[in-house]
N, C-alpha and C positions, 0 to 999 in steps of 0.2 A: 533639443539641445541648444544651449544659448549661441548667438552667432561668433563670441568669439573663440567658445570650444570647438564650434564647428570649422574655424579660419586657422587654428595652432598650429595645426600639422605644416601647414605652406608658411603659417610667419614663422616656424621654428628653423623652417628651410633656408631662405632668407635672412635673418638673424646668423644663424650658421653662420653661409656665406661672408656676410659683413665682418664676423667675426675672423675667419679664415682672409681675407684681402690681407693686403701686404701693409694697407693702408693702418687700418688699424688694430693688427697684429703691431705694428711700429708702435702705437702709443701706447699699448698694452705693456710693452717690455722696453719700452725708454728708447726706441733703436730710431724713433720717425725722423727722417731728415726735416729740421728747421722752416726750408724753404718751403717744404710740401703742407706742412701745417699753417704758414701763414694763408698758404690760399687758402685754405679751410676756414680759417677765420674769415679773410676777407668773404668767403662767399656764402658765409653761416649768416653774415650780419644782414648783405643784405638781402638772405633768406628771412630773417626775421622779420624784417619789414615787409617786406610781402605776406608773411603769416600772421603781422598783425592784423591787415585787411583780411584776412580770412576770419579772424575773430570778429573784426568788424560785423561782418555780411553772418557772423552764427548769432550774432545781437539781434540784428535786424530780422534775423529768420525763425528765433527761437518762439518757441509755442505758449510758452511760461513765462510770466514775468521774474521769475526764480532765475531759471536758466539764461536770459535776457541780461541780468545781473552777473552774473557769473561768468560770460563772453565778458560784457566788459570788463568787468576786473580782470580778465587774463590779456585782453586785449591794452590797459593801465598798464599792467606787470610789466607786457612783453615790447612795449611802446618807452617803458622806465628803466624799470631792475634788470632786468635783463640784456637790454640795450646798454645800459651802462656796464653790464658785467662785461658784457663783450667788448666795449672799448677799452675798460682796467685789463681785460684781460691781451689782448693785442697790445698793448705797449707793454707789454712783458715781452712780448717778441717784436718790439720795437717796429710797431704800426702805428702810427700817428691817425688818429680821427679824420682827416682832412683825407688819408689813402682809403680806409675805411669808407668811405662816405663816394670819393670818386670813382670806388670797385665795378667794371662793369658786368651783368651778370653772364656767367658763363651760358652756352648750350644748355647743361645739364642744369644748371637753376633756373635757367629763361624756360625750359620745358614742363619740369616740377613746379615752379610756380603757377606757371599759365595751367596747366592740368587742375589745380586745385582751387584757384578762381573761379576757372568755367566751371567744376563741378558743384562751388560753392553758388554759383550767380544762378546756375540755369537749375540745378538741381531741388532738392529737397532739403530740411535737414537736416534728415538722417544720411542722406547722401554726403552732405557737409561733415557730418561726426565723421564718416566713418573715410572721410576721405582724411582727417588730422588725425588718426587713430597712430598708422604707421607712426610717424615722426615722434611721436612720446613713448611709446610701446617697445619701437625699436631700440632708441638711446638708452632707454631704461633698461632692458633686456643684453642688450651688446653691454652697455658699461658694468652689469651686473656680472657677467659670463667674465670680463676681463678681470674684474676685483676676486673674483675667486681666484688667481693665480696670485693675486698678489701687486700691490701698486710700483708700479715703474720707482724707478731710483731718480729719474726726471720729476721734479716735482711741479714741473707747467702740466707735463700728463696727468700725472698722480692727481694734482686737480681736479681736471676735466674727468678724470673717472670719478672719484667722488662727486662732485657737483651733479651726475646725471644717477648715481646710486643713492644719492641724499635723500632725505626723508621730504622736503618739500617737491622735489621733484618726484617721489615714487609716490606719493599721494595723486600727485597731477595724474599720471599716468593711469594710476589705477579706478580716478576721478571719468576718465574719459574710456576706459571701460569696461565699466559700469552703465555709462550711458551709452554707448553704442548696443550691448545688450537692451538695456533698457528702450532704447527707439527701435530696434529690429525684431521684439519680443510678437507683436502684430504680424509682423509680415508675410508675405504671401513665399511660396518659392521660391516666383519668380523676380519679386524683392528681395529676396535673400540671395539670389543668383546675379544679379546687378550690383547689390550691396559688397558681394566677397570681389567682383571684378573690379570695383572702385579701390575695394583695398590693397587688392594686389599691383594693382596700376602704380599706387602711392606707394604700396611695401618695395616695388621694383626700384622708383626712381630713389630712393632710400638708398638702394644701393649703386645704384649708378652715381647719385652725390659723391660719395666716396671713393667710387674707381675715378670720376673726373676729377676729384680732387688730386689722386696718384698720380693722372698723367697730367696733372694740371692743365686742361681741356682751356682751348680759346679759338673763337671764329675762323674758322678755314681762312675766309678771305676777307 
């Protein structure tokens, strides 16, 4: 069985959940308070940045000169288009680039990023896929669960749903796997038993993103 039919049952659990948070049941039905989604932005963005160095390090790790290719142009995108999307998109809620930029990161993105570094730096590549598997998998999957109900009357959500059910973005998602299949097609077990724990590590903070976004989480002390 391929490893992501083998992983569905626990990502459909998780997805669930994301979907059921207060978080983003809010942007589902137009209800999210303002304030609570600008930390999301601010702390999306500079999650980005740090997931760009993740594509970085799948460049550098990749087996193929093909997929080599492919890191960087998502690495390009996410470093470009995307970055820019998130800044057009924050000054619709009136975030200035300069707040954006000075955001510090929270716990829950200082933990998720650092997790997916170290498993990008010290790991494999396939440990690298399958650790960015969650993050496109999940958005794709929650924004897809939400649009079936129907787009918020808020049209900054109704956005954000569409932009993550869009055809360039469900390509991405379905791009990545495909290849997390495709790299764990080989493996042992006991590779596949390290493989599912990496993703559940990443499917987990996936959702804790979201609840520290709710309680808008910041440094104890």
């Amino acid at each position: 069985m391929a490893f992501t039919k083998r992983i569905r049952p626990r990502a459909d659990e998780i997805w669930t959940a994301i979907v059921e948070h207060p978080m983003v049941a809010g942007i589902g039905d137009g209800t999210l308070q303002t304030d609570r989604f600008k930390y999301w932005v601010r702390q999306d963005y500079q999650y980005l940045i740090e997931y760009g160095r993740l594509f970085a390090l799948g460049a550098a790790k990749a087996p193929t000169f093909d997929r080599m290719k492919t890191f960087t142009d998502l690495l390009t995108a996410t470093l470009t288009e995307e970055i820019d999307l998130h800044r057009s998109y924050a000054a619709e809620f009136g975030i200035i680039k300069n707040e954006l930029e000075a955001t510090p990161l929270s716990p829950t993105t200082q933990g998720y990023t650092d997790f997916l570094l170290r498993t990008a730096a010290l790991g494999s590549f396939t440990d690298l896929v399958v650790a960015l598997l969650p993050c496109m998998w999940g958005f794709n999957d929650v924004a897809t669960r939400l649009a079936a109900d129907g787009l918020p009357g808020d049209e900054r959500y109704a956005a954000w749903i569409e932009m993550y059910t869009g055809e360039e973005f469900s390509e991405l998602t379905e791009w990545c796997l495909t290849l997390s299949d495709e790299m764990t097609a080989e493996a042992t077990e006991t590779e596949i038993e390290r493989c599912r724990r990496i993703f559940e590590t990443s499917a987990q903070y996936e959702y804790r993103f979201w609840d520290a976004t709710w309680r808008r989480e910041e440094w104890t002390v």
